[in-house]
Backbone bond lengths (Angstrom), bond angles and torsions (degrees), N, CA, C in turn:
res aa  C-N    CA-C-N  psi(-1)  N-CA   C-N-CA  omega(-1)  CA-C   N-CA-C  phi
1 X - - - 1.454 - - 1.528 110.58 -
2 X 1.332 111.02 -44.15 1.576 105.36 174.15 1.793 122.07 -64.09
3 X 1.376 106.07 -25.02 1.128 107.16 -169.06 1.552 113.40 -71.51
4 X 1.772 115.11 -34.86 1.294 144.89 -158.35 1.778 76.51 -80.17
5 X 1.473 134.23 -63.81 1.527 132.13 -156.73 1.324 85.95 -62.45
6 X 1.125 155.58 -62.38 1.205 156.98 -140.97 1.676 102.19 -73.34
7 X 0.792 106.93 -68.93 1.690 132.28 -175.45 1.971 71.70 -41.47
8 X 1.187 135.80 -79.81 1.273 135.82 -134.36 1.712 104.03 -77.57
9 X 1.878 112.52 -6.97 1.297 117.06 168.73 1.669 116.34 -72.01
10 X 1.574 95.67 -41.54 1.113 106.00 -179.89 1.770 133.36 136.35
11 X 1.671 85.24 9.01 1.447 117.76 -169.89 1.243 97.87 -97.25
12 X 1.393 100.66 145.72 1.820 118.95 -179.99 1.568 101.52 -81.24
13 X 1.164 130.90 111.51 1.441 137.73 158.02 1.264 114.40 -127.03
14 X 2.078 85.87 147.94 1.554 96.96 -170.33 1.500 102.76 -139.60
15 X 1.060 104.01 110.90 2.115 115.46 179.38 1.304 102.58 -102.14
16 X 1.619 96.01 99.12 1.480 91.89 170.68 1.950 130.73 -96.33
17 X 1.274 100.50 118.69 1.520 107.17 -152.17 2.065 115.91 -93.70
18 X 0.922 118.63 147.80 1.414 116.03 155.96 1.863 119.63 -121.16
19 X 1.311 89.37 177.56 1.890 92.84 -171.98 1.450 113.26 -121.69
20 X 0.783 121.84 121.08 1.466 138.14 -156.48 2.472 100.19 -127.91
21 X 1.304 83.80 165.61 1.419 93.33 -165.76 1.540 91.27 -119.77
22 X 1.673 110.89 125.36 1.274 129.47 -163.36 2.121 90.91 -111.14
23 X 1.025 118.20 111.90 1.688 116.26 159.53 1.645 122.84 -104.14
24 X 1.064 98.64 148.14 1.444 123.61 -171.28 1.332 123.05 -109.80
25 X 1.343 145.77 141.06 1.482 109.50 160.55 1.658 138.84 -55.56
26 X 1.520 104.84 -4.62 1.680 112.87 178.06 1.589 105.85 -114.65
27 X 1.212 103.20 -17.77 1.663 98.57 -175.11 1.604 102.11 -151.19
28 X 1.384 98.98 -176.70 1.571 129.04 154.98 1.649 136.23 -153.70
29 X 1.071 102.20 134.48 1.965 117.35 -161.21 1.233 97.27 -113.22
30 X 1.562 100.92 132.37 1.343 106.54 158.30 1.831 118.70 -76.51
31 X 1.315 136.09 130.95 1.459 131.17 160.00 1.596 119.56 -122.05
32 X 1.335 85.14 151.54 1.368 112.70 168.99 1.847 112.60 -53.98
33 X 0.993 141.10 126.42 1.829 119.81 167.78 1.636 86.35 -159.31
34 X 1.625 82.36 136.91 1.508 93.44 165.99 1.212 151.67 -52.22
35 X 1.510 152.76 136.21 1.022 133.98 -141.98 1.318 112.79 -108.23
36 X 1.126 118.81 16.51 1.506 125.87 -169.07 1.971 94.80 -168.59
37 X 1.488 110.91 71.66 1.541 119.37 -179.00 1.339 122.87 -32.01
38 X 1.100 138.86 136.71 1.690 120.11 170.83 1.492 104.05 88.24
39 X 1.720 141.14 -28.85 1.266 124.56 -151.00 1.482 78.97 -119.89
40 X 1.696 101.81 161.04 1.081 125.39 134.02 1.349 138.17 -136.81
41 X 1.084 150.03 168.42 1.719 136.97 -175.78 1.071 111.46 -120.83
42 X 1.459 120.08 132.00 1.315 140.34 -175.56 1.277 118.69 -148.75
43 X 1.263 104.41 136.52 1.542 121.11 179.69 1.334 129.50 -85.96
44 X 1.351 136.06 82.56 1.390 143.63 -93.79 1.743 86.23 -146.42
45 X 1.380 125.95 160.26 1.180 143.45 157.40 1.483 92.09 -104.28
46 X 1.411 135.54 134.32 1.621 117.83 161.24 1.162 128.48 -94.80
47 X 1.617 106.05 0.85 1.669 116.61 149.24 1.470 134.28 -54.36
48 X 1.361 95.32 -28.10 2.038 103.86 -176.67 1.607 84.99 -144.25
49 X 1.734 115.63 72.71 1.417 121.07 145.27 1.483 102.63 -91.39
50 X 1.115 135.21 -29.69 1.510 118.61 -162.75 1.768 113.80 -59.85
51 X 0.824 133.58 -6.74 1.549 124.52 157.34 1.756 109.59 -93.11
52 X 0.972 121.70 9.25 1.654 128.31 -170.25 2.090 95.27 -111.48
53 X 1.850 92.34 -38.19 1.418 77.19 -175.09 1.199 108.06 -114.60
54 X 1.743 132.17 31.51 0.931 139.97 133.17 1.565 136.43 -78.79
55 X 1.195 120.04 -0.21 1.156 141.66 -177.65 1.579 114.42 -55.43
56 X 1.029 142.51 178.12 1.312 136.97 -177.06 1.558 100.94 -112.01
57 X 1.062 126.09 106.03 1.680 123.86 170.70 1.479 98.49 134.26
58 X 1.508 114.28 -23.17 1.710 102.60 -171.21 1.238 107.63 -88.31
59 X 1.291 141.14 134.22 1.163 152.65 156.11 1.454 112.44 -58.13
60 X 1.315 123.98 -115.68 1.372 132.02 125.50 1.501 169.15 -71.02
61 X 1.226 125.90 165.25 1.679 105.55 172.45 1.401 91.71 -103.83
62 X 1.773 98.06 147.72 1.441 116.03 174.72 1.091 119.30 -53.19
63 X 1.376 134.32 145.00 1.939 126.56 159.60 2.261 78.74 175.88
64 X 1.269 65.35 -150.46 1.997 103.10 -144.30 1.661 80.36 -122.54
65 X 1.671 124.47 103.90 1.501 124.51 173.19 1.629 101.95 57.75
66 X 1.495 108.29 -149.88 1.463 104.08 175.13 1.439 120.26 -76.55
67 X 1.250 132.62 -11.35 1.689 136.54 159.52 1.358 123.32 -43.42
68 X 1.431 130.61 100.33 1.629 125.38 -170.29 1.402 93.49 -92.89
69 X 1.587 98.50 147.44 1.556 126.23 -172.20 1.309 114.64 -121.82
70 X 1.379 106.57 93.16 1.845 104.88 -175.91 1.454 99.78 -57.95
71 X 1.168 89.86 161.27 1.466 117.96 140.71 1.201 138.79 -51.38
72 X 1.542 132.16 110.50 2.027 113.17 -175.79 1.678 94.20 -75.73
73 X 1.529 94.25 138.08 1.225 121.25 161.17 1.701 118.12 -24.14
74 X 1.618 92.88 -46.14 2.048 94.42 -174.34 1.466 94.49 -47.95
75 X 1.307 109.70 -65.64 1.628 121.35 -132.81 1.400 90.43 -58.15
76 X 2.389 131.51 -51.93 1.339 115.39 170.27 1.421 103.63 -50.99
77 X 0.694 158.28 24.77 1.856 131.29 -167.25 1.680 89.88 -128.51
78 X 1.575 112.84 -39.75 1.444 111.90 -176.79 1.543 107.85 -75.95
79 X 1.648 137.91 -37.68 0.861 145.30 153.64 1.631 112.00 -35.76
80 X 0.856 106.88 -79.53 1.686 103.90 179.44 1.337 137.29 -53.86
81 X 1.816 114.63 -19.79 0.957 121.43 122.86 1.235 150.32 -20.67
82 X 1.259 117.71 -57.00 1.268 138.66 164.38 1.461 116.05 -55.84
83 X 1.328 94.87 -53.60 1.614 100.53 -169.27 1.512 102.98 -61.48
84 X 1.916 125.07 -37.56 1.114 108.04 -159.77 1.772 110.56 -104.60
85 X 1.712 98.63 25.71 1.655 111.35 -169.64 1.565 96.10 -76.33
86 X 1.374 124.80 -28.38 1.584 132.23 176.27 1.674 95.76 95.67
87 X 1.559 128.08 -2.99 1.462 137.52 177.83 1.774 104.27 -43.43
88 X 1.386 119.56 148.06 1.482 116.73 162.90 1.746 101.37 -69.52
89 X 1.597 119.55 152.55 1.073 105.23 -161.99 1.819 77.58 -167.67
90 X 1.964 91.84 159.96 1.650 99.71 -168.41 1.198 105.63 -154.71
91 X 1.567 134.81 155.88 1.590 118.66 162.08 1.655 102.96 -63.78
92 X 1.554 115.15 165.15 1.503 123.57 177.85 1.354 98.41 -170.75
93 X 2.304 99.88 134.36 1.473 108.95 -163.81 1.894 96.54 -42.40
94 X 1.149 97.94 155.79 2.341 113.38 150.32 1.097 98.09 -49.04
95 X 1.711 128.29 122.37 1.740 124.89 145.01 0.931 85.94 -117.74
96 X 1.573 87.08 135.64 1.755 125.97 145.01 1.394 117.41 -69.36
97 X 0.973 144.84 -37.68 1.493 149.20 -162.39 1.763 97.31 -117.28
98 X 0.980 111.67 146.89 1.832 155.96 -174.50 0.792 146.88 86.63
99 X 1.403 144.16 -167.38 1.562 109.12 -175.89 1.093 121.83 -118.10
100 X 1.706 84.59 161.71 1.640 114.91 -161.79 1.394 119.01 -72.76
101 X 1.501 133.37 112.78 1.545 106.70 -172.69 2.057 87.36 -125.15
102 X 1.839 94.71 -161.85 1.577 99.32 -172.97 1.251 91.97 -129.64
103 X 1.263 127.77 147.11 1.397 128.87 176.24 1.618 94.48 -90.98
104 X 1.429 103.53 151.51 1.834 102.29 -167.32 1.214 82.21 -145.31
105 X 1.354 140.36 36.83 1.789 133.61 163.92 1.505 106.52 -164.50
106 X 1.082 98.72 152.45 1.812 121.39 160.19 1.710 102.25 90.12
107 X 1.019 109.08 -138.87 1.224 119.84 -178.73 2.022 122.21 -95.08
108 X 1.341 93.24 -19.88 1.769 100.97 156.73 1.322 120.95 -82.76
109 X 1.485 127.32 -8.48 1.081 120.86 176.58 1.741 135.14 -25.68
110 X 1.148 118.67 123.77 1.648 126.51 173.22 2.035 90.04 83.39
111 X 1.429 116.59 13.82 1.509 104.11 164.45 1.909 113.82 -92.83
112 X 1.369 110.11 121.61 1.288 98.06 171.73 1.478 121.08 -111.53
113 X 1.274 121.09 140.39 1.379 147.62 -167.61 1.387 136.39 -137.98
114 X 1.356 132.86 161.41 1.316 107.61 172.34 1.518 114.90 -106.25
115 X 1.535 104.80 159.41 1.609 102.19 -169.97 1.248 92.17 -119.49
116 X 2.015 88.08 146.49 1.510 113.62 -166.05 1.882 84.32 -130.30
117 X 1.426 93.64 152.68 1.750 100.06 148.05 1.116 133.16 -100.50
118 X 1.420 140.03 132.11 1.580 121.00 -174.29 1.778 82.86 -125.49
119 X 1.446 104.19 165.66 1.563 124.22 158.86 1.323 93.32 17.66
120 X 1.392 145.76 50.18 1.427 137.62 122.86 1.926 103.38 99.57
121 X 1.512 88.20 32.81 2.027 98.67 -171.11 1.779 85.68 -147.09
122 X 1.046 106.44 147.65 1.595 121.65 167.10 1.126 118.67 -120.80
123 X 1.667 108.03 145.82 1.639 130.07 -168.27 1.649 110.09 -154.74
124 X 1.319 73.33 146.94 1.661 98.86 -173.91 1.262 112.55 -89.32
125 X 1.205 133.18 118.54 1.591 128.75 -171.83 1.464 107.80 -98.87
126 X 1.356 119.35 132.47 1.617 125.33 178.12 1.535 90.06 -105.68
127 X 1.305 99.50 138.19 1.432 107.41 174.02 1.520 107.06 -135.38
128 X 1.601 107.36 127.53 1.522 122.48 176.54 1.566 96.45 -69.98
129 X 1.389 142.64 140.01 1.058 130.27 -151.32 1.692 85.68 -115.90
130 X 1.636 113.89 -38.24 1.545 121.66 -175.15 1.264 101.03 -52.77
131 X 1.282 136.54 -76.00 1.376 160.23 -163.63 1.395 100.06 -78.27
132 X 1.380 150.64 27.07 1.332 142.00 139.72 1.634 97.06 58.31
133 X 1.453 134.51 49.21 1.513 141.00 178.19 1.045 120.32 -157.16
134 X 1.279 102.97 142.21 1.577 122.96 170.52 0.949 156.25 -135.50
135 X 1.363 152.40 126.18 1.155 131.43 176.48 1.990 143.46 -101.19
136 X 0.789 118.21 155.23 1.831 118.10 -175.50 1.507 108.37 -89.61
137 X 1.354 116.39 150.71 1.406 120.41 -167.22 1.515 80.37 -151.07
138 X 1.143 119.84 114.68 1.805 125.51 150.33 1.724 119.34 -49.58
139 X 1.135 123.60 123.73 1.368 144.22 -159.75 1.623 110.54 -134.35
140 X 1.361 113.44 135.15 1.164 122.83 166.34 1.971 112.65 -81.47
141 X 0.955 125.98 82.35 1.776 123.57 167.59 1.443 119.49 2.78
142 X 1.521 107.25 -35.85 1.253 114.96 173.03 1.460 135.25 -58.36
143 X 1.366 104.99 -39.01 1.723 135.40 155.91 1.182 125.26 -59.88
144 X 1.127 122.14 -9.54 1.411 114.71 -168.67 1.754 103.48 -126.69
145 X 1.521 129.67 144.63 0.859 151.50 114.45 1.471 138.84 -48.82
146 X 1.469 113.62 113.51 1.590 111.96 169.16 1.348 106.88 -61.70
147 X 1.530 122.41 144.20 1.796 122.92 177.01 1.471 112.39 -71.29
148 X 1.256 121.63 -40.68 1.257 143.54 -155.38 1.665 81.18 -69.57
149 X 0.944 139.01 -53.06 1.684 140.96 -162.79 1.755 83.43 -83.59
150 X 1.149 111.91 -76.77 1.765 111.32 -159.11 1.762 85.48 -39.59
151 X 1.581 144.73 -43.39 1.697 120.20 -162.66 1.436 100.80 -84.49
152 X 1.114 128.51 -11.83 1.184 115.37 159.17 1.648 137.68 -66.31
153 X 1.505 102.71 -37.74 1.221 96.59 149.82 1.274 155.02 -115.72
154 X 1.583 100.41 31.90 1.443 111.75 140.02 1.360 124.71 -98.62
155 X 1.184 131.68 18.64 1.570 146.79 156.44 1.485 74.36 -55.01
156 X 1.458 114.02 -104.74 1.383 158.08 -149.13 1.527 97.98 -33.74
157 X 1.354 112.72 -50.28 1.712 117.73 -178.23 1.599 107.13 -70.42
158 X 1.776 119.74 -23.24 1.565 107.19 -178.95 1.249 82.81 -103.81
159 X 1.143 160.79 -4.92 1.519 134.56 174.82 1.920 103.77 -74.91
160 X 1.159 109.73 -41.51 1.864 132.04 165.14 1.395 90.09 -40.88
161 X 1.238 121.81 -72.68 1.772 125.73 -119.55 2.062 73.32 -93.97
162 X 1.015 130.42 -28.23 1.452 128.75 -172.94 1.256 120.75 -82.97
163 X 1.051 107.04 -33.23 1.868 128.57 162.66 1.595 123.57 -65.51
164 X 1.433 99.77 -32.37 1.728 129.58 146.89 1.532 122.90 -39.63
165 X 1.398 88.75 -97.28 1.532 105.33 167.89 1.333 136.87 -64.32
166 X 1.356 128.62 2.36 1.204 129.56 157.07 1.432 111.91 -83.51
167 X 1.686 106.92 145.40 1.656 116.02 -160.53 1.482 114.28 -97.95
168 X 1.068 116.02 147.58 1.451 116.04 -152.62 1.812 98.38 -91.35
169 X 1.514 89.86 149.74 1.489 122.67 -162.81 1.695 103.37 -77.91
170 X 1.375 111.68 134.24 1.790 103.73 153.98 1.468 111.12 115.63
């Protein structure tokens, strides 16, 4: 509802959502729920927030005290990605620790994340680094690159490509 009032102020918002299976003792529904609870993203002037943070549903804008702290562009662009890869997808706690690889196929391509195993399937975790959140995207192993190997060999290719292009002496 806040996102829809917003959208109708005139602000760019983007709730990016997954669908999850809700049970009951008589039934079960599929829903829509957001993938990052509590947030939403908006593309804000922070000169003329005061009708954005007068709104009914907004709490605050993110930052550090009164200083607001966008968002970098990658992290929406990698998010939305995701959302529109058609991948099964979930909220998942923020890690700090494991490793970091790059997806180098399919439709996540050039997204990097860290890969976890759950229940015997692997996923790549995007983590909003501002907002301490994240989410899992199921991945084939095959797609992905560890980083730690991919900077190694582009060390090796600009130490090549530099040994190249430098002009000869004499």
């Amino acid at each position: 509802m806040v996102a829809a009032q917003l959208e109708g102020q005139g602000f760019e918002c983007f709730l990016p959502k997954y669908t999850t299976v809700r049970r009951w003792s008589d039934r079960a529904k599929e829903l829509e729920q957001p993938l990052f609870p509590g947030y939403l993203f908006c593309r804000l002037d922070f000169e003329n927030r005061r009708s954005l943070v007068m709104s009914p549903g907004v709490v605050q804008i993110l930052g550090f005290g009164r200083k607001p702290m966008p968002l970098e562009d990658s992290q929406i662009e990698a998010i939305q990605q995701a959302v529109c890869s058609g991948l099964p997808r979930q909220p998942w706690p923020y890690l700090e620790v494991g490793e970091r690889v790059r997806v180098d196929q399919g439709s996540l391509s050039g997204l990097e994340g860290i890969l976890v195993s759950l229940k015997g399937h692997h996923r790549v975790i995007l983590s909003i680094t501002l907002l301490q959140r994240s989410i899992a995207l199921e991945i084939d192993l095959s797609w992905i690159t560890p980083l730690r190997q991919r900077a190694c060999l582009q060390t090796q290719e600009k130490v090549v490509c530099s040994a190249i292009d430098e002009p000869a002496i004499g």
